[in-house]
C-alpha positions, 0 to 999 in steps of 0.5 A, spaced: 473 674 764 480 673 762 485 679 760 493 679 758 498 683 754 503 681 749 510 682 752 511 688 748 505 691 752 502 693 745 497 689 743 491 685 748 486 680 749 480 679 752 474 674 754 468 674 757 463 670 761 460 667 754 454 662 751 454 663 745 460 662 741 459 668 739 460 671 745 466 666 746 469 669 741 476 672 744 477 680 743 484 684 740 485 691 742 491 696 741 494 698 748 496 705 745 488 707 744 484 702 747 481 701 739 479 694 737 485 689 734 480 683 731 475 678 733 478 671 735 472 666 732 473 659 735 471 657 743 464 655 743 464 657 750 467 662 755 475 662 755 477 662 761 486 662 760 489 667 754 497 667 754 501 670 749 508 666 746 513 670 748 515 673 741 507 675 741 505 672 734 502 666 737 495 666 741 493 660 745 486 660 748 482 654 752 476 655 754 470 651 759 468 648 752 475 644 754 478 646 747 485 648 746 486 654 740 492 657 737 492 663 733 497 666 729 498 673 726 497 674 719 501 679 715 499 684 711 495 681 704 497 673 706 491 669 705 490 663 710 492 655 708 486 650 707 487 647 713 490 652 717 483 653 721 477 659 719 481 667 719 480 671 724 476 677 723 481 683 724 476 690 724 479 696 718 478 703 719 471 703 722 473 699 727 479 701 730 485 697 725 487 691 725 493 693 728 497 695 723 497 687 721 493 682 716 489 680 722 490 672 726 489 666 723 487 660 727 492 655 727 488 649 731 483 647 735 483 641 740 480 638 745 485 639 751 482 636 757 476 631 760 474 637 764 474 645 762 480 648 761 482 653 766 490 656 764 495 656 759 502 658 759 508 658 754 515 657 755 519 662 756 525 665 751 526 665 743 523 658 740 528 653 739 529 647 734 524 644 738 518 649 737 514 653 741 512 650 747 505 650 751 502 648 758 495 647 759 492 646 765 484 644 765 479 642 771 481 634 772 487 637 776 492 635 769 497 639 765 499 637 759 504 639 754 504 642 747 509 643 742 507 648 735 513 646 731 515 650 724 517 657 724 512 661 727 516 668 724 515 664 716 508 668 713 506 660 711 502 659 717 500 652 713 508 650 715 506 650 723 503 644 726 501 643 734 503 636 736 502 634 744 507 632 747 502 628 754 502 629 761 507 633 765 502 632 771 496 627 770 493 626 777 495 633 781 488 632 786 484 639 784 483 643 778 490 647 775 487 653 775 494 657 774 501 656 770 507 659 769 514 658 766 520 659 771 525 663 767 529 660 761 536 656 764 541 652 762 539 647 766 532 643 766 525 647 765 521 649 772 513 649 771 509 653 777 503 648 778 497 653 782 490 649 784 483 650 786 485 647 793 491 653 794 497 649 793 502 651 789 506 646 786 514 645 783 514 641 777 521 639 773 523 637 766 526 638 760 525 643 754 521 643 747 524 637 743 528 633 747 525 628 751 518 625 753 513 629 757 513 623 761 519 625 764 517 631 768 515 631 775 515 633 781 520 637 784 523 634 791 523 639 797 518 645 794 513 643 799 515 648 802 511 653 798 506 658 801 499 655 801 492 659 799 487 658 803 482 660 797 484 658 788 490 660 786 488 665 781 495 667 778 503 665 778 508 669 776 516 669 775 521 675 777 529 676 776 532 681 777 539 679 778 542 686 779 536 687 786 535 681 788 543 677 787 542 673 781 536 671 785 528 668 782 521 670 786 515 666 784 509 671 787 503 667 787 495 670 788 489 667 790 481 668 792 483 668 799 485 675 797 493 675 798 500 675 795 504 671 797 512 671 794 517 665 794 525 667 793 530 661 791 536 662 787 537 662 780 541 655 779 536 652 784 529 654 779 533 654 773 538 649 773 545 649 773 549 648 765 551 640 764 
């Protein structure tokens, strides 16, 4: 159903159309062997969204089930926290490694959305006083906003807790079914929105920890971005300052079969420094 890579491009998760819950359990495997990594229990159906943060120890999870996990990895020989949700199974020898880690453990578990869960997608960039942050996008045409608070590098995991933070868009008239993150700016965050219907829409607010998620919105005059005639199934970000002129691509995909991408310049998609 669903596969994604850490950003170090070492370690993969992957979902399948499920259910059981046994089914929807999502599965590690080690890119350098294809050997299996763990076993991620928590889903009672298929996992549909699966997104790495940025430093790769957290995994988030939603599902048809409408349910939001959050995993982080474990290092070797600690234990998991009463509270901290069920261990992940993570196979020894005979089953591939556990990639060289004590396993993952489950953070939490929490109803996302009204209707099924479609995607997830953190903010890009290290984790700052806010915490890390998380978008969410689910079939009732929502994404909410998640903040996991406490150092994600401390090996207590029992320190970390998933706070939401509410809507950044409540009503957007199809499912969300693809989010991305713009690069990290000095200036307001940007989220690319993609939906069921095709459209591909902008949205403004500020980082983790420093204002409401209601503050979000809309961005003015993004109207213009390329319309799928099918679901937008992916969205992705690029930025290459030396080839492109300090310039960002937003390259979007969809069941009608193509790829379109959109050039803006930096400081329009990140914003400028106060």
């Amino acid at each position: 159903m669903s596969v994604v890579s850490d950003a170090a491009g070492s370690l993969l998760a992957s979902s399948s159309v499920a259910r059981t819950p046994t089914q929807a359990a999502v599965r590690l495997w080690r890119a350098s062997d294809g050997r299996p990594a763990g076993v991620l229990p928590g889903h009672d159906s298929t996992a549909i969204g699966l997104a790495f943060s940025p430093c790769g120890r957290v995994l988030a999870t939603v599902s048809r089930d409408r349910h939001l996990c959050l995993y982080r990895s474990q290092p070797a020989g600690a234990d998991t926290p009463p509270g901290a949700g069920a261990a992940a199974s993570s196979p020894g020898e005979d089953g591939g490694g556990g990639g060289g880690g004590g396993g993952w453990a489950l953070l939490a578990r929490v109803k996302a959305h009204k209707r099924m869960a479609w995607c997830a997608h953190f903010e890009p960039g290290p984790a700052g006083p806010g915490g890390l942050r998380l978008a969410t996008g689910g079939r009732e045409g929502a994404v909410r906003l998640w903040r996991l608070e406490g150092d994600v590098g401390a090996g207590d995991v029992a320190s970390l807790r998933l706070v939401a933070e509410g809507h950044a868009l409540e009503k957007a008239g199809a499912a969300v079914t693809a989010l991305a993150f713009a690069p990290a700016g000095p200036g307001r965050n940007r989220l690319a929105v993609g939906l069921d219907d095709g459209r591909v829409l902008l949205l403004e607010g500020g980082r983790a920890g420093d204002g409401s998620a209601a503050a979000w919105a809309e961005v003015p005059g993004a109207g213009g971005l390329p319309r799928h005639t099918g679901s937008v199934r992916g969205l992705a970000w690029a930025r290459d300052a030396a080839e492109l002129g300090g310039d960002v691509l937003l390259a979007s995909c969809g069941d009608d079969g193509a790829v379109t991408v959109s050039r803006a310049s930096a400081s329009d998609v990140m914003g400028r420094a106060e």
